[in-house]
N, C-alpha and C positions, 0 to 999 in steps of 0.2 A: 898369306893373302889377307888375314885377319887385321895383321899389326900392320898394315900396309893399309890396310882402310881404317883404321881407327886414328894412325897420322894422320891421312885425309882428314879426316873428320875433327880431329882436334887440329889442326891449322886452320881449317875454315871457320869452327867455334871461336875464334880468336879474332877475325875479322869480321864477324858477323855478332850481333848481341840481340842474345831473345831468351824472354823470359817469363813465365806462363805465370799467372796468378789463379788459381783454385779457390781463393779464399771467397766466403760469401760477400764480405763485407768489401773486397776488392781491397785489402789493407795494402798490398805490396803495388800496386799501382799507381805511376804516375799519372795528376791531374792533366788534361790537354793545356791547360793556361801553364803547369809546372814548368813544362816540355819547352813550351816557346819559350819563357825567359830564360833558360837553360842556352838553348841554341841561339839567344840575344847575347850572349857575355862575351865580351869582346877580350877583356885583359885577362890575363891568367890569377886565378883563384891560389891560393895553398894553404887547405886547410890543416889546422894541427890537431890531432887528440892526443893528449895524455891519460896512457889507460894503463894501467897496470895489468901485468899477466897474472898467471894462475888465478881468476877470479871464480867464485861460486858456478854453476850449471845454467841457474838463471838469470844471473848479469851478465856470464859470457852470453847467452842468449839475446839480450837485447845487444849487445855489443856486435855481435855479430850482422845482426839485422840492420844497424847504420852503418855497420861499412859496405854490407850488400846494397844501399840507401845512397851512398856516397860515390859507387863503381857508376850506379846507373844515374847519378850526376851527371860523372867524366865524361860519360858515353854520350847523354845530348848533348853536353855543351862543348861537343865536339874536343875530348883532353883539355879543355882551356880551365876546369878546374878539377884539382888534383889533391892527393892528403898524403900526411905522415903522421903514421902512429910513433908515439914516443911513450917508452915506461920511463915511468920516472923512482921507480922503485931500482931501477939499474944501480946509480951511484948519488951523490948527492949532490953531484952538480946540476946534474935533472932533474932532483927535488926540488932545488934551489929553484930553477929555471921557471918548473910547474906554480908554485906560491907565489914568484914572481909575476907569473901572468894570473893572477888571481882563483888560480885553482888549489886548494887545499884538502889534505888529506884525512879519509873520513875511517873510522874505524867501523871494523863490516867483520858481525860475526857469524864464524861457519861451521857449520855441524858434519862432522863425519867422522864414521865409526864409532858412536857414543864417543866422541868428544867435541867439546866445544873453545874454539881457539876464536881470537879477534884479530885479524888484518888490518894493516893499514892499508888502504887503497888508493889510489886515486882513478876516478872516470869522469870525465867531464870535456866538452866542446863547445 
């Protein structure tokens, strides 16, 4: 009966989108004026990032918070604007692609377990 209502429950989460902010400052919240030109977009959006994985604790953290930023885009503007992450750390035809569109790769140093290693990264939109 459990897993029978937790389907419920996750198929409806799926047609339905809500999303509580806590924050004092209301940081995760869409402005009213946001919302309307969102649900003005008429032609379809396709945003791209080029993000590299395995990134540090606190870049994936902001990383994470514009593609939570970017869902509740899709969701006003009714899917008409949409995204694809691309690493471009995969092969170099993706790095090529990345510098190409004027995004270039930054070296980003990370500390863990007393060592210090440098990445090349790329995060940018």
């Amino acid at each position: 009966m459990v897993a029978g209502l937790l389907i419920v429950l996750n198929s409806l989460s799926s047609m339905f989108f809500l999303r509580a902010d806590f924050t004092e400052d209301k940081r995760y919240t869409l402005d009213r004026s946001t919302k309307r030109i969102l649900k003005e977009v008429n032609e379809p959006i396709i945003i791209t990032l080029y993000i590299s994985e395995d990134l540090p604790t606190d870049v994936n953290r902001t990383v994470k918070d514009l593609k939570n930023l970017l869902t509740e885009y899709s969701h006003y503007s009714n899917r008409k604007i949409d995204f694809e992450y691309i690493n471009p750390n995969k092969n170099q035809g993706l790095e090529q692609e990345a510098i190409e569109a004027g995004i270039h790769p930054v070296p980003l140093e990370v500390r863990e377990k007393d060592q210090l290693t440098v990445q090349r990264v790329f995060w940018a939109w």
